[in-house]
C-alpha positions as CSV (number, residue, x, y, z in Angstrom):
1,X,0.0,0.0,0.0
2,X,1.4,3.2,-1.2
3,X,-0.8,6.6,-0.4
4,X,0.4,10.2,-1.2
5,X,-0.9,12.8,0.7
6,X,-0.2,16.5,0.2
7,X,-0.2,19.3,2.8
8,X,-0.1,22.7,1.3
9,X,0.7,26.5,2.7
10,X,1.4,26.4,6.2
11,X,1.7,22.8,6.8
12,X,2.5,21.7,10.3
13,X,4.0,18.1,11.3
14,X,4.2,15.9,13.9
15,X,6.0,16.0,17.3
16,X,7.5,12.6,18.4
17,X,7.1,11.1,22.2
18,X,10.2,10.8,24.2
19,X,14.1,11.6,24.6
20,X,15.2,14.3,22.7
21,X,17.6,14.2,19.5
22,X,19.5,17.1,17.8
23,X,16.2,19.6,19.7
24,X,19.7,20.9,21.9
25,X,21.3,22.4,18.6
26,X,17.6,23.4,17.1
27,X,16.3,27.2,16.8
28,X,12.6,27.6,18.2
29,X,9.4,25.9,17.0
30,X,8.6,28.1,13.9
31,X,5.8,28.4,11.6
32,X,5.2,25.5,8.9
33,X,7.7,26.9,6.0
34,X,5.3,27.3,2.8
35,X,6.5,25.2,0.2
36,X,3.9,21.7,-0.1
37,X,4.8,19.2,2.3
38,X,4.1,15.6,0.9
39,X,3.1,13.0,3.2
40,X,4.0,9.1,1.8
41,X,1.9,6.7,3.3
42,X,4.4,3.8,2.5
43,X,2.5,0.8,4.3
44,X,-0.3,0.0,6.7
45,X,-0.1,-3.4,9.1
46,X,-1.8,-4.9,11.5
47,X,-4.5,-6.7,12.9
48,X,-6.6,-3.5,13.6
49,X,-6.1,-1.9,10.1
50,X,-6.3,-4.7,7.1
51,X,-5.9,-3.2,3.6
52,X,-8.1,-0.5,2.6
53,X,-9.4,0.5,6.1
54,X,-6.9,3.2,7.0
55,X,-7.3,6.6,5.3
56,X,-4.9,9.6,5.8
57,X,-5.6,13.3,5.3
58,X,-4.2,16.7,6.0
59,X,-6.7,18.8,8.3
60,X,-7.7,22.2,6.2
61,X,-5.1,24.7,8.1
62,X,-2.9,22.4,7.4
63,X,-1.9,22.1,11.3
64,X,-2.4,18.6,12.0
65,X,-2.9,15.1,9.6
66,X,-5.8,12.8,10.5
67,X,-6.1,8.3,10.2
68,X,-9.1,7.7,10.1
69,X,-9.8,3.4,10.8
70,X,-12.9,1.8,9.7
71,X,-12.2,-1.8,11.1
72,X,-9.9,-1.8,14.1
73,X,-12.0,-3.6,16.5
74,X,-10.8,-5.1,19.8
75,X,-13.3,-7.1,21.6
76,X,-14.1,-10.3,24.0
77,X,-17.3,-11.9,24.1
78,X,-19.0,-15.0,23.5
79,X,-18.7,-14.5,18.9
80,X,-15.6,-13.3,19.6
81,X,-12.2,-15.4,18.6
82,X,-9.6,-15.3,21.1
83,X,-7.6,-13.3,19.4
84,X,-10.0,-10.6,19.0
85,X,-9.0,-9.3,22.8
86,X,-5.9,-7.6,20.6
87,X,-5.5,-5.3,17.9
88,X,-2.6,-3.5,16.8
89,X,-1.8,-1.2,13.5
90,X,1.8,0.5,12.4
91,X,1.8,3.0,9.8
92,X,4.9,4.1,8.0
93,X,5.0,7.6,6.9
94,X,7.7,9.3,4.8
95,X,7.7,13.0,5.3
96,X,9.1,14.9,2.3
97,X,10.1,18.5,4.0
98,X,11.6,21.5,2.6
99,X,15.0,21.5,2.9
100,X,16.3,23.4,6.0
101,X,13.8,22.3,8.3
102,X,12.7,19.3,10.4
103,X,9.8,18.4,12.5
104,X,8.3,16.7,15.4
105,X,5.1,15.7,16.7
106,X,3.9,17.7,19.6
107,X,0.5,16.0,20.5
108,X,-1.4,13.3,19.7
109,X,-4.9,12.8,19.7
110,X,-7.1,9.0,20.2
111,X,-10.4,8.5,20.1
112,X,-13.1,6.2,19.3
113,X,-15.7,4.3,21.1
114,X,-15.9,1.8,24.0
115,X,-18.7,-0.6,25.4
116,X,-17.5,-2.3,28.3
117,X,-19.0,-4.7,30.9
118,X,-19.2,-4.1,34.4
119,X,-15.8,-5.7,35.5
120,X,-14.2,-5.3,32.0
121,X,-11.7,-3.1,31.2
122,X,-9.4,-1.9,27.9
123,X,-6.5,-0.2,27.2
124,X,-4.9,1.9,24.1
125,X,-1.6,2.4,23.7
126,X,1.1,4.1,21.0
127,X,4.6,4.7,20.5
128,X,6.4,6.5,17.8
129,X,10.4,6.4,16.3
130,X,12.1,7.3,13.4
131,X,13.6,4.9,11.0
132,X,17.3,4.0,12.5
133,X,16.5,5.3,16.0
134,X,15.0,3.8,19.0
135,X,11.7,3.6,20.2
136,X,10.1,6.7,22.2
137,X,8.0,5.6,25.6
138,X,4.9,3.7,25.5
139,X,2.1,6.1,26.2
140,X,-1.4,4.1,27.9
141,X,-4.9,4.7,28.7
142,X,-7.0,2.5,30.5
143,X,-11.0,2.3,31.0
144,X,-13.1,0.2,33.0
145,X,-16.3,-0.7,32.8
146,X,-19.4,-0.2,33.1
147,X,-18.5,2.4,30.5
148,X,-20.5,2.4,27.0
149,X,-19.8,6.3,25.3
150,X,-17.1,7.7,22.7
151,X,-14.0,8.0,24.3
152,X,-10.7,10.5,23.7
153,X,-7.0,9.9,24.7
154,X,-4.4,12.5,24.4
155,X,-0.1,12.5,24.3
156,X,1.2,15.9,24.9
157,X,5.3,16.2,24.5
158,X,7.0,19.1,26.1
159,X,9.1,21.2,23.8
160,X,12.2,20.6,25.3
161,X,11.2,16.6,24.8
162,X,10.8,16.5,21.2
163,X,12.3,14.0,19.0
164,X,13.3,15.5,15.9
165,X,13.6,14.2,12.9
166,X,17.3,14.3,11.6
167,X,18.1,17.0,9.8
168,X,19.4,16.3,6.4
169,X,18.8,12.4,6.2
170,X,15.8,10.6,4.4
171,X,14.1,8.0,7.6
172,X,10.5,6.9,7.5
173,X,8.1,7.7,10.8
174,X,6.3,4.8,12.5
175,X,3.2,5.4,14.5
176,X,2.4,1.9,16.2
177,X,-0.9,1.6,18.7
178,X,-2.9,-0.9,20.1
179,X,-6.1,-1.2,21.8
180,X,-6.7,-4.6,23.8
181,X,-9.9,-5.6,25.8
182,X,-10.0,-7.7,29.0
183,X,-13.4,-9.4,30.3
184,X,-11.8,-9.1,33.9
185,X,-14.8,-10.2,36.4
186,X,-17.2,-10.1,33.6
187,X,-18.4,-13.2,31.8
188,X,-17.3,-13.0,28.1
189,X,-19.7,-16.4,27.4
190,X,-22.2,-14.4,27.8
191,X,-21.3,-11.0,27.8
192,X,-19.4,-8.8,24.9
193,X,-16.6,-5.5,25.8
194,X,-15.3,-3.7,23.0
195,X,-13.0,-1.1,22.0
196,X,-12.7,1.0,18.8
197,X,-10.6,3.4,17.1
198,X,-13.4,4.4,14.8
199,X,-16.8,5.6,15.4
200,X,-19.9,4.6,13.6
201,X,-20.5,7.3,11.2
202,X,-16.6,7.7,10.3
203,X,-16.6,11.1,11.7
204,X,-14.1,10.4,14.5
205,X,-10.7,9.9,13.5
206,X,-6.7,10.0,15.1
207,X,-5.0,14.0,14.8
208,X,-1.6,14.0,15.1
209,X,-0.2,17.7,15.4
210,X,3.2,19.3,13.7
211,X,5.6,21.5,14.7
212,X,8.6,22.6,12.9
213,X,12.0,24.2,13.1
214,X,14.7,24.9,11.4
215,X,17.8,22.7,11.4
216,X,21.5,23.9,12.7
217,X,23.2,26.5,10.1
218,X,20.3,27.9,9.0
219,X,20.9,32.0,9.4
């Protein structure tokens, strides 16, 4: 699966979870620079996001890309497998930017919707890392039931935290999450929990949020 996705005008770019790299030599978080930025969605896998059910799309302002999931399901209950409890999706992204800047991905927005037994509970999780370099911090959220409503998880990164994407070298983004489902003191014979990252009407989806700079030796 190969998507392209374009981000005109003031485009802004993710912010990456966890230890710093090259942010001690970098100027100031800066507006997008204007030229097109050009977002390559180079593959999709995973359990929670088979082929065809992951969409990408740059928000209007240009602040912020959206995934959007239409199958990524994680669920216990008497028609579900037991595998189901599980489901994961990794996206690889490679971010064509202007030369003389980088990025990094300030916040992260979750969301979705959750119906959960009294005594289940369910948990989403994500990480983030460039190509080449390690992987940034798990972030979690947990829910426990009875809980049946939308629900919203967010990752903030601290300025002084971002990971940067190396300035000068070509290295794909990964965005892995998860969302698993446990019946706990519930009875998943007779009784179904579920988590999504989706909503019913397709109006809900992930917003990842961008933030740029420019790279050492710029004037």
């Amino acid at each position: 699966m190969f998507r392209t996705v374009l981000a005109g005008g003031a485009a802004a770019l993710l912010l990456v979870l966890g230890t710093p790299a090259h942010a001690g030599a970098a100027k100031p978080s800066l507006p997008a620079p204007p030229d097109k930025i050009v977002i390559d969605l180079v593959s999709v896998n995973g359990t929670g996001c088979p082929e065809g059910t992951a969409q990408v799309a740059v928000a209007p302002d240009n602040t912020a890309f959206t995934v959007t999931y239409s199958d990524y399901l994680a669920q216990v209950g008497p028609n579900a497998s037991p595998l189901e409890f599980r489901r994961n999706c990794q996206l690889n992204l490679r971010v064509h930017v202007p030369s003389g800047f980088t990025y990094a991905i300030v916040q992260a927005d979750y969301r979705g919707y959750a119906s959960l037994q009294q005594g289940a509970s369910a948990m989403e999780r994500a990480n983030y890392y460039f190509q080449g370099m390690p992987q940034t911090a798990q972030r979690s959220h947990y829910f426990a039931g009875p809980y049946d409503d939308n629900w919203q998880a967010t990752d903030r990164t601290e300025y002084a935290d971002l990971v940067w994407a190396p300035c000068g070298e070509k290295r794909n983004f990964n965005i892995n999450t998860e969302l698993r489902v446990n019946a706990g003191t519930s009875n998943p014979k007779t009784q179904t929990s579920f988590m999504t990252m989706d909503s019913t009407d397709g109006s809900v989806s992930t917003e990842y949020h961008l933030a740029w700079t420019e790279c050492p030796g710029m004037p």
